[in-house]
KETORGU-409586 format. One line per field, with one value per residue: residue number from 0; residue in three letters; x, y, z of N, C-alpha, C in turn. Coordinates in steps of 0.001 Angstrom, whole numbers, plus 500000, padded with zeros to 6 digits. Layout:
! KETORGU-409586
tido NUM; ...
roke ala; ...
n_c1 X; ...
n_c2 Y; ...
n_c3 Z; ...
ca_c1 X; ...
ca_c2 Y; ...
ca_c3 Z; ...
c_c1 X; ...
c_c2 Y; ...
c_c3 Z; ...
***
This chain:
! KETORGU-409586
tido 0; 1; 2; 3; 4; 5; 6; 7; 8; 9; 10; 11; 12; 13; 14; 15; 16; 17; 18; 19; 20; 21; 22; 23; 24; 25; 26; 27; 28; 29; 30; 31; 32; 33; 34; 35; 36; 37; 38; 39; 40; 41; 42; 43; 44; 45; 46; 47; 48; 49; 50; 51; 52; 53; 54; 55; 56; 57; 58; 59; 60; 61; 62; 63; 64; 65; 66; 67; 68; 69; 70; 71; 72; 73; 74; 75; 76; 77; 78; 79; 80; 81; 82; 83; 84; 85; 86; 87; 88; 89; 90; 91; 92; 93; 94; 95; 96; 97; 98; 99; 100; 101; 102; 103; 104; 105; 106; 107; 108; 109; 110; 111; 112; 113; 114; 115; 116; 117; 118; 119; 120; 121; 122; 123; 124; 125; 126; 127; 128; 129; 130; 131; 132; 133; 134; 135; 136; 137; 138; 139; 140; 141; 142; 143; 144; 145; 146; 147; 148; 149; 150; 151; 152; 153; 154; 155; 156; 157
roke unk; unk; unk; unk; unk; unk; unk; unk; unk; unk; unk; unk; unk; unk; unk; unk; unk; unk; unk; unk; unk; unk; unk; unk; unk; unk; unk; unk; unk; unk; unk; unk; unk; unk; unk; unk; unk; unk; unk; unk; unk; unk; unk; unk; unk; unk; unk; unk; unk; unk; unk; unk; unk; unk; unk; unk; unk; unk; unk; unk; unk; unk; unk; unk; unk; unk; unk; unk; unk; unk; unk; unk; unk; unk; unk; unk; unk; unk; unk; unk; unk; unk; unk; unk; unk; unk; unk; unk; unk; unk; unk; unk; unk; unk; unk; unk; unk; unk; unk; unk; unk; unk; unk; unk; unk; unk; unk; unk; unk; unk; unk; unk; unk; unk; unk; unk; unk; unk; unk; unk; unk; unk; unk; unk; unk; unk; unk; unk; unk; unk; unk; unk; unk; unk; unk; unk; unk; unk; unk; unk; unk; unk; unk; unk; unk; unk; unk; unk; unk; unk; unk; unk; unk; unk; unk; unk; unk; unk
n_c1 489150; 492144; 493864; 496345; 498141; 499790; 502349; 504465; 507403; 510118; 511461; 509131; 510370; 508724; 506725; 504272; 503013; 501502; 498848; 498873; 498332; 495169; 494207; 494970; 493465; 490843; 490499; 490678; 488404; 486637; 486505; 488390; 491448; 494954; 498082; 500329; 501187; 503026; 503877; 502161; 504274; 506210; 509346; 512128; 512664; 510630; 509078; 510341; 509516; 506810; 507031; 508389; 506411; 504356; 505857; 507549; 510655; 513506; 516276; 520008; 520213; 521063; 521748; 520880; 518629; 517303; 516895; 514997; 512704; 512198; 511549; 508832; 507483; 506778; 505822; 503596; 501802; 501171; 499415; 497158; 493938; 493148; 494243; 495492; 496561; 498143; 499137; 500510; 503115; 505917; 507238; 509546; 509646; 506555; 505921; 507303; 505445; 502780; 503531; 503964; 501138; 499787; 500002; 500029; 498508; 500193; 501594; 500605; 498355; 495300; 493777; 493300; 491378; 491747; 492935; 494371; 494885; 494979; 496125; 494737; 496007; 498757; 501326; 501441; 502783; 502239; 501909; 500744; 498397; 497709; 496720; 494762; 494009; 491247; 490679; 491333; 491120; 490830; 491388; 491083; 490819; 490363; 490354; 491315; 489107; 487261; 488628; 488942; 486147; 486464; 487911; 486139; 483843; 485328; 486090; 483348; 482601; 483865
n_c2 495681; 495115; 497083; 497459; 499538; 500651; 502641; 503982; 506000; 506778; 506959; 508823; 510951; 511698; 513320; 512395; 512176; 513795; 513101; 510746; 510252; 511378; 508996; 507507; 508202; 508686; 505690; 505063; 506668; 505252; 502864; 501446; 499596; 500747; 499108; 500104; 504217; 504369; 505485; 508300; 509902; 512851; 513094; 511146; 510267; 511010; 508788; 506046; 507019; 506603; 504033; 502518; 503196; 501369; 498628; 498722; 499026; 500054; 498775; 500699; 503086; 502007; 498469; 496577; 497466; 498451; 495695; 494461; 496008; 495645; 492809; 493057; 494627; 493115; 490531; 492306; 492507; 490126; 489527; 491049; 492041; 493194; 494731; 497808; 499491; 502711; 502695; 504460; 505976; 504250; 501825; 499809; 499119; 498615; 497212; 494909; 494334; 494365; 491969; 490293; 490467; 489485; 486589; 485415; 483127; 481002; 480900; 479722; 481033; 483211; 484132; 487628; 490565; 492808; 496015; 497965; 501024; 503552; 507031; 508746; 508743; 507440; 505754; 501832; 498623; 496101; 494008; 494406; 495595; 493627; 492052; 489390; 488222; 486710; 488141; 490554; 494353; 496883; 500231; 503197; 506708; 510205; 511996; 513323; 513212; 511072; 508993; 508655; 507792; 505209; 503775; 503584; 502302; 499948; 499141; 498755; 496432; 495032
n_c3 510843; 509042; 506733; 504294; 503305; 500310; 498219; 496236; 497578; 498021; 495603; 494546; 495709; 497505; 496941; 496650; 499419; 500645; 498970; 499933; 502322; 502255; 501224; 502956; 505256; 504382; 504520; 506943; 507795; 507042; 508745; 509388; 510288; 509446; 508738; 508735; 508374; 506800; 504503; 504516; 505263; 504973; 504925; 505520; 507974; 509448; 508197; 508973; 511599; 512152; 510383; 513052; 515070; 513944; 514584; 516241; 518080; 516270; 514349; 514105; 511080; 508104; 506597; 507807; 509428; 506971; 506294; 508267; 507553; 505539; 505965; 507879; 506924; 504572; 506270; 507239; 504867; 505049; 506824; 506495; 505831; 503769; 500489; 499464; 497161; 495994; 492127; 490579; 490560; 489670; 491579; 493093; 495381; 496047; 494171; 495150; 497437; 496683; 494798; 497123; 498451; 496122; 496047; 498609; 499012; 497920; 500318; 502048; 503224; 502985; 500058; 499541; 499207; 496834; 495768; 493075; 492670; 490462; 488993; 485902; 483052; 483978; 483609; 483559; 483992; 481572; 482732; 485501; 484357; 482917; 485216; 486069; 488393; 490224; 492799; 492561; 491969; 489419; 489413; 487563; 488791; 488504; 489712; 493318; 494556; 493409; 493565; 496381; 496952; 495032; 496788; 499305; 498135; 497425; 499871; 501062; 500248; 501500
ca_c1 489729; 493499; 494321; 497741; 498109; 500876; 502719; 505368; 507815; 511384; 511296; 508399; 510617; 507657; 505607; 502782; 502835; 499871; 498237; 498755; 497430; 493951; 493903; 494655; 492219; 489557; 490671; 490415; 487094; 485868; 486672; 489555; 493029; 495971; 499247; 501228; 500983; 504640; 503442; 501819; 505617; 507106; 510689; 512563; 512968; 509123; 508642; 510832; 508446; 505779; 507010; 508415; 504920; 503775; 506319; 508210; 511927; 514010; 518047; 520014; 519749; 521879; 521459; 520354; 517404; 516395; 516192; 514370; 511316; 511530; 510336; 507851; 506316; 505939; 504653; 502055; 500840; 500556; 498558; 496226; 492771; 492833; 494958; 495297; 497679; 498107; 500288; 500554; 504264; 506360; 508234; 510209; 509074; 505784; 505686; 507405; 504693; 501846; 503649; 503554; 499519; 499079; 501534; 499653; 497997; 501665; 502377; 499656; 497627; 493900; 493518; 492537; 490892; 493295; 492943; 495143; 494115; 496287; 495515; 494303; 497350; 499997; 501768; 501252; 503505; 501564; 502073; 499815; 497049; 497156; 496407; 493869; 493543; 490209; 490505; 492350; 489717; 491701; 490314; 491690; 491260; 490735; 490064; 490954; 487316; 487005; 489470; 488352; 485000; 486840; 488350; 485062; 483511; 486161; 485534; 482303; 482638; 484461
ca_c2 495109; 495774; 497211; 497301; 500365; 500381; 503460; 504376; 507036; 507208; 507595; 509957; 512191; 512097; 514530; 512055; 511788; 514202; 512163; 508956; 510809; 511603; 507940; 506609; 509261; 507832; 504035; 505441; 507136; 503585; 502246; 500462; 500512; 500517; 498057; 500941; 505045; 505732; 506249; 509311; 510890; 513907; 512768; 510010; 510623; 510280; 507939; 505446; 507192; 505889; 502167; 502384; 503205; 500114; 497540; 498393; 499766; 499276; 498467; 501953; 502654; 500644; 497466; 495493; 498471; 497989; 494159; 494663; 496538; 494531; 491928; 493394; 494986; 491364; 489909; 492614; 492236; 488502; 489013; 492388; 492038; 493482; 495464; 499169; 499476; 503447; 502535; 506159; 506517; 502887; 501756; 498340; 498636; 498655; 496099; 493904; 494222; 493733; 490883; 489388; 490293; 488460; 485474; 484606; 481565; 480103; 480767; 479143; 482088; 482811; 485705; 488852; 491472; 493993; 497354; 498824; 501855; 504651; 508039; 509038; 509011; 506653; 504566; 501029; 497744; 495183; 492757; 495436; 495571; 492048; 491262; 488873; 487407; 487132; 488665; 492394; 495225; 498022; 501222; 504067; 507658; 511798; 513434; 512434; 512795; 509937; 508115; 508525; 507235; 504108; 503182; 503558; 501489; 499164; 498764; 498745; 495004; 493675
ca_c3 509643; 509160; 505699; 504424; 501885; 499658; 497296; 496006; 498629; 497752; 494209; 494427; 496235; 498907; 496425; 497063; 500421; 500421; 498314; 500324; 503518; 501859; 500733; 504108; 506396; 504201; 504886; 508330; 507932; 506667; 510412; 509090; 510414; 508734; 509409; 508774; 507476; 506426; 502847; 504054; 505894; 504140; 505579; 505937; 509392; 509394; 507690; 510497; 513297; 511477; 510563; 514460; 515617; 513561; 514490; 517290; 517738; 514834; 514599; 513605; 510021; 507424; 505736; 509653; 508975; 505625; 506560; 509173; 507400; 504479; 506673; 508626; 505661; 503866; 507176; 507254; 504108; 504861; 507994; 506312; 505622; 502203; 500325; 498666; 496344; 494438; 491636; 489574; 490597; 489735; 492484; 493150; 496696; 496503; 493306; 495659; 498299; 495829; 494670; 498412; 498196; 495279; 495974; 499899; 498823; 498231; 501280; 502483; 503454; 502588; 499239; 500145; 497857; 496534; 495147; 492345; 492483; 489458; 488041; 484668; 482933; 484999; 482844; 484211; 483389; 481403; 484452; 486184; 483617; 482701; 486343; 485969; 489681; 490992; 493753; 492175; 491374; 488927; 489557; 487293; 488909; 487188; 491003; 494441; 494877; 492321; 494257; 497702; 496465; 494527; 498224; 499717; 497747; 497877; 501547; 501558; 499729; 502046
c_c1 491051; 493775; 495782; 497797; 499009; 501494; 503742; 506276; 508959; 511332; 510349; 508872; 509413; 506742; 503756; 502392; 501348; 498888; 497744; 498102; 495936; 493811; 494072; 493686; 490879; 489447; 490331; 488919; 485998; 485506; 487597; 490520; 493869; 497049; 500141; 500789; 502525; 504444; 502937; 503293; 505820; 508353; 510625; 512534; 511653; 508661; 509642; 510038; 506749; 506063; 507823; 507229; 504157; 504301; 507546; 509725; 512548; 515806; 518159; 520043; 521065; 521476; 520722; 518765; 516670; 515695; 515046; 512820; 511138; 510899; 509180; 507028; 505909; 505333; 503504; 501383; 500662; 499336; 497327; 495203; 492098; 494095; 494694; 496606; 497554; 499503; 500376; 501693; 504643; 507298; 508601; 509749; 508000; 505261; 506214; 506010; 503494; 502136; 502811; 501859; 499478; 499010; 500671; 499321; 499232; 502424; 501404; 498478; 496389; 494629; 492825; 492808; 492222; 493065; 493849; 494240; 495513; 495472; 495720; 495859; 498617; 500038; 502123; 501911; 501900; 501253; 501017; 498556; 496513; 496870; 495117; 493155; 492279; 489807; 491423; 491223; 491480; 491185; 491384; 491248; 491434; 490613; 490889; 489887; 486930; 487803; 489301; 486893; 485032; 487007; 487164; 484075; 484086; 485774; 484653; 481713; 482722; 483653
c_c2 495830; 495734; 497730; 498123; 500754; 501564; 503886; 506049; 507504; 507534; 508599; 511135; 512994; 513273; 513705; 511839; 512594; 513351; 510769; 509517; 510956; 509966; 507462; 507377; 508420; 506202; 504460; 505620; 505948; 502850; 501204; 500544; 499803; 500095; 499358; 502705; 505504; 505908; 507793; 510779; 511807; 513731; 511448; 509802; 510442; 509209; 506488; 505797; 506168; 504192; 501592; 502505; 501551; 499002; 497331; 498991; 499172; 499777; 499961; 501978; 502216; 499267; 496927; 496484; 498141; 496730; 494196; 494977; 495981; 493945; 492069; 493920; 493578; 490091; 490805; 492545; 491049; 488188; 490345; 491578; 492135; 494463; 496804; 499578; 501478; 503133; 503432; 505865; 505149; 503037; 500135; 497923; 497657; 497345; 494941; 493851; 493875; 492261; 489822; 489007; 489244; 487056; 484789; 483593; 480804; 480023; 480461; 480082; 482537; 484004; 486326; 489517; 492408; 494616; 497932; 499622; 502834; 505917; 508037; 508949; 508182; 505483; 503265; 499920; 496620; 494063; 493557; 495003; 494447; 491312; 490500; 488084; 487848; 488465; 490453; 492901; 496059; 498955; 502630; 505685; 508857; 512331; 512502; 512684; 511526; 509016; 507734; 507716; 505643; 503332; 503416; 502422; 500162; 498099; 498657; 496950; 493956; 493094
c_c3 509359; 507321; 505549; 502782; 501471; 498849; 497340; 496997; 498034; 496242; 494338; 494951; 497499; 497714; 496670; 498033; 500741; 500413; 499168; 501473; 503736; 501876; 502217; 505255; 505461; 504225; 506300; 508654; 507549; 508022; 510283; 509597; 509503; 509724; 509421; 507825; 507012; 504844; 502720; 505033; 504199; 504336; 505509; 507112; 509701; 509094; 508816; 511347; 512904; 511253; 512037; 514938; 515715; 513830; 515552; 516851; 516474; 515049; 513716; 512506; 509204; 507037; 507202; 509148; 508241; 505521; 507462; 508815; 506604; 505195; 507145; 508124; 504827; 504699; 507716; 506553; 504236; 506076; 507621; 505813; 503937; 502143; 499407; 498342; 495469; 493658; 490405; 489805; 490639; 491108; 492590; 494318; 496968; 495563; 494666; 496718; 498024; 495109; 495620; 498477; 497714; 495896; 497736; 500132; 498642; 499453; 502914; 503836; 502246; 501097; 499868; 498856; 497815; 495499; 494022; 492175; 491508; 489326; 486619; 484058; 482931; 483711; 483542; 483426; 482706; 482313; 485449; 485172; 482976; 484314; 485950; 487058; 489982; 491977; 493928; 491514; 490900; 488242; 489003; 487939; 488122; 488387; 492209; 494942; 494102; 492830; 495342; 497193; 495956; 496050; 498702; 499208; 497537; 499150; 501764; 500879; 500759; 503379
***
């Protein structure tokens, strides 16, 4: 089952990359794979080895670049299994990519379940907490033991 896990990088200044590492080793430890891990790079420079890993060489960097992964990040979430969203840290990215989630049935692609997962705390847009789609669980977070456990159970739905 190919999950497609989503969080905020550049704005976070990579401080969650940690974070996103734990969250994807236990998508892993599920027997899941993931479309891509560059959520859990400490670098930029990583984070390219990582969405190269997932998608094949990529044009040098510059706008041809950026296009490039846009795409290939909104045709993996259209071809993932489910999705895992942490949305503690806002990002434009990753909103766009949860958009795409949502948004698959317009593009005449099945729904798939999908995770917001936040911590205690995380100030979340009303457009977030008014999600009301079926098919979105929104799982708030006080540990990443309480989090790892949310994604576990998660997966164990599907």
């Amino acid at each position: 089952m190919a999950i497609f896990y989503g969080g905020a990088i550049q704005g976070a200044k990579r401080e969650r990359a940690a974070i996103h590492k734990q969250f994807i080793d236990t998508i892993k430890e599920c027997g899941c794979e993931l479309v891509t891990e560059h959520t859990a790079a400490t670098t930029l420079e990583e984070s390219w080895a990582y969405l190269e890993k997932a998608f094949g060489t990529m044009p040098p960097p510059g706008k041809e670049r950026s296009a490039f992964i846009r795409k290939k990040l909104m045709a993996a979430v259209e071809e993932a299994d489910a999705a895992i969203f942490d949305l503690t840290v806002p990002s434009i990215g990753t909103g766009m990519e949860l958009t795409h989630a949502l948004l698959r049935s317009r593009l005449g692609k099945l729904e798939i379940p999908i995770l917001f997962l936040f911590e205690k705390g995380a100030e979340l847009s009303n457009m977030i907490r008014g999600s009301d789609y079926a098919t979105v669980q929104l799982a708030e977070f006080s540990s990443l033991d309480k989090a790892k456990q949310i994604i576990k159970d998660f997966l164990k739905q599907l």
